[in-house]
C-alpha positions in Angstrom: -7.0 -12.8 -1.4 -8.6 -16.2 -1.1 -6.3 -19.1 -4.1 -6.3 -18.4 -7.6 -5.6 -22.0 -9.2 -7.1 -23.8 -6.1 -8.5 -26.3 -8.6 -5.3 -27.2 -10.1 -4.1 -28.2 -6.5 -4.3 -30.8 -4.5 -6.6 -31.3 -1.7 -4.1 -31.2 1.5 -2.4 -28.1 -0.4 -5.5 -26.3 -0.9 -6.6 -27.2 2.8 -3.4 -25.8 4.0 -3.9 -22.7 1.5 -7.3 -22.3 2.8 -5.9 -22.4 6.5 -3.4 -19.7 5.7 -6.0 -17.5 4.5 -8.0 -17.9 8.0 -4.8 -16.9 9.9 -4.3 -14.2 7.6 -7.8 -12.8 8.4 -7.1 -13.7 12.1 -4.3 -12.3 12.9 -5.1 -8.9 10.7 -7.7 -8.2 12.5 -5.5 -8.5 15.2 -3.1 -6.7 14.5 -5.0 -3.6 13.6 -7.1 -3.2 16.6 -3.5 -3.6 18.4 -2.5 -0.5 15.7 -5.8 1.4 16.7 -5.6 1.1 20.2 -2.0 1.4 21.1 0.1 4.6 21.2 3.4 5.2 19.2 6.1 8.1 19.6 5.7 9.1 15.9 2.2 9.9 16.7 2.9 13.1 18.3 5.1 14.3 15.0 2.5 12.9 12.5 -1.1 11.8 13.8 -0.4 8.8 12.2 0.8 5.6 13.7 3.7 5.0 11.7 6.3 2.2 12.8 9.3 3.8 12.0 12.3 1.6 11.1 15.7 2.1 12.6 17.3 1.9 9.1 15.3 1.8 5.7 14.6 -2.1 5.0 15.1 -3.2 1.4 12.5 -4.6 -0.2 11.8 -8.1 -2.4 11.1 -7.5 -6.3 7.3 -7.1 -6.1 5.0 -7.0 -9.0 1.8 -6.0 -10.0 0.1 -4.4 -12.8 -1.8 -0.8 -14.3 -4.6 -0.4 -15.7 -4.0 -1.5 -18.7 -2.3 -4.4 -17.8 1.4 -3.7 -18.1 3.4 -5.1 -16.2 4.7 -2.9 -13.0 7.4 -3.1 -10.3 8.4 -1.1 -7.3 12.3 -0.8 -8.6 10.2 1.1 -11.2 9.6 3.9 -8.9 13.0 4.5 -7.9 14.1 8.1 -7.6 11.2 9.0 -6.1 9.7 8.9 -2.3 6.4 6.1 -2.4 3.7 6.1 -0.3 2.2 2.5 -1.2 -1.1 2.1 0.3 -2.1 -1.8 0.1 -6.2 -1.8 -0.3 -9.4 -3.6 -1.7 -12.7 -1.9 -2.9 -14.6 -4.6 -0.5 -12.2 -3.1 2.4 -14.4 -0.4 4.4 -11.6 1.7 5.9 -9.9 1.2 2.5 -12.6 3.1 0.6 -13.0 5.4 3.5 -9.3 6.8 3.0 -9.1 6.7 -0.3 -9.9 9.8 -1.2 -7.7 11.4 1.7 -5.2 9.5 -0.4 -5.8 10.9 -3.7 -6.0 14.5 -1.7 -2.3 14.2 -0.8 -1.2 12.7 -4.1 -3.2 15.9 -6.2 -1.3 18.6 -3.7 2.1 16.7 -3.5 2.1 14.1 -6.4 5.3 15.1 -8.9 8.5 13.2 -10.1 9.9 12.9 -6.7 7.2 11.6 -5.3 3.7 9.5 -5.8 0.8 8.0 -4.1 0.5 4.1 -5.0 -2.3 2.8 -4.1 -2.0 -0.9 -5.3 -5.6 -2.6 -5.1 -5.7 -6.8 -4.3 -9.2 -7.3 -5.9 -9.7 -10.1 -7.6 -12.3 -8.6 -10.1 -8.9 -6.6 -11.6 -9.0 -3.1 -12.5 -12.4 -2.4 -13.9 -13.9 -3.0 -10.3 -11.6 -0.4 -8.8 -12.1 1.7 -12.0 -15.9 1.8 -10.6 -15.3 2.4 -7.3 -12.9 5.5 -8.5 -15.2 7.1 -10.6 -18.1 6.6 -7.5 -16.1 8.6 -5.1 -14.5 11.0 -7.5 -11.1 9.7 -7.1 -9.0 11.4 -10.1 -5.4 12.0 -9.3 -4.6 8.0 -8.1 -3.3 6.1 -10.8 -4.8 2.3 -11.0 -2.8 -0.2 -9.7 -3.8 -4.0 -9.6 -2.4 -7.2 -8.0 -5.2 -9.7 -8.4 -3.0 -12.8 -7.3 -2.7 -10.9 -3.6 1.5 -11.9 -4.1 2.7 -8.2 -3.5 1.0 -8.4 -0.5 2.5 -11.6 0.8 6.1 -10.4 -0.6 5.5 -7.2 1.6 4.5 -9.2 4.7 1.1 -7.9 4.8 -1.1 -9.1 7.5 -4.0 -6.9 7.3 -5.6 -3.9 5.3 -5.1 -1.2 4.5 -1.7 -0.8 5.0 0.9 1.4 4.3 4.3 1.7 3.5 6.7 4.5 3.3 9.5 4.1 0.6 12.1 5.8 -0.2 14.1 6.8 -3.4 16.0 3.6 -3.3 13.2 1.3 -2.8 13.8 1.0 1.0 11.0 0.4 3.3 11.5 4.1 5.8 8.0 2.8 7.8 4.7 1.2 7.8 1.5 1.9 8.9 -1.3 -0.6 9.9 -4.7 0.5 9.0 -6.8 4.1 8.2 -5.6 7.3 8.3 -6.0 10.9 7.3 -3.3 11.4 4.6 -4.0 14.9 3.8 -3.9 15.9 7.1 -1.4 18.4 7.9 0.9 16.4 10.2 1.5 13.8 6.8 2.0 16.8 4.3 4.4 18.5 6.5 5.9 14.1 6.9 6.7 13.8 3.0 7.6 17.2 2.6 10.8 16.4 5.3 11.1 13.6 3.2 11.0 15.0 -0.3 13.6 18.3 1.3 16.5 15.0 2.1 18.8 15.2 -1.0 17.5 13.0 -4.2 20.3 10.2 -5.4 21.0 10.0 -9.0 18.6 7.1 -9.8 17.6 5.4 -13.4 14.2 4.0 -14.2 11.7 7.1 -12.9 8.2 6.8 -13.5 
């Protein structure tokens, strides 16, 4: 989260970098006690505050990485529905919902359809590696964006957060903050979802 090549800068760019980061955390926390507190008409279809868009919203080339390093984008994943779930291991709600997470991608994870969770620690996959075999998380794949740029492509303002996608890559809806997403309301969500017909789509995972 905080500058990766701060040293290389100079010092009114890493001020202002530095500065960013403060409104970032600022106006996160913000944002998600607006998200916890106020009400939304989706909630009564899902129990989850999803901000639903009027039209899917494309979405910039964003990149990140596996486990293992390889190189990873979201046009990879097209052809199937995405629920990307933007998270940290030092995140408390993060790691609270994590395994709700890897709950829904065990009961409904197949090629139409998968559970990334895309982590923004800094420490890079073996932290989050630890943190899934602490908890017992087995049906999540690892993904890794230790730079924090997927999160700034995506807009994100505060974690966790959560974004819908569908087969085409197109941002359906976002949600700011914890939820239960093996809760009844969210299986029965994706499945309506996963039921609208699939388009004939190259490059699935």
């Amino acid at each position: 989260m905080t500058p990766v090549r701060l040293e290389k800068e100079t010092s009114l760019r890493a001020t202002l970098r530095i500065l960013g980061w403060i409104l970032f955390v600022i106006t996160g926390i913000a944002l998600l006690t607006f998200s916890l507190l106020s009400g939304n008409k989706k909630m009564e279809k899902t129990g989850v505050v999803f901000a639903i868009n009027s039209q899917p919203r494309a979405l910039p080339v964003v990149r990140f990485a596996d486990e293992k390093g390889r190189a990873v984008t979201l046009q990879d994943f097209r052809g199937k529905l995405v629920l990307l779930n933007v998270w940290a291991t030092w995140c408390v709600p993060c790691r609270k919902e994590m395994p709700t997470l890897d709950r829904l991608q065990a009961r409904l994870g197949s090629p139409n359809f998968e559970v990334v969770a895309l982590s923004i620690d800094r420490g890079g996959a073996s932290i989050v590696r630890a943190f899934y075999d602490e908890v017992g998380i087995r049906a999540l794949r690892i993904y890794v964006d230790k730079t924090s740029d997927a999160a700034t492509d995506l807009g994100v303002v505060a974690i966790p957060v959560t974004l819908l996608i569908d087969r085409e890559g197109r941002e359906i809806g976002r949600k700011i903050g914890p939820a239960e997403w093996d809760s009844p309301e969210v299986v029965t969500l994706i499945q309506g979802y996963l039921g609208a017909p699939a388009p004939d789509q190259p490059g699935q995972r």
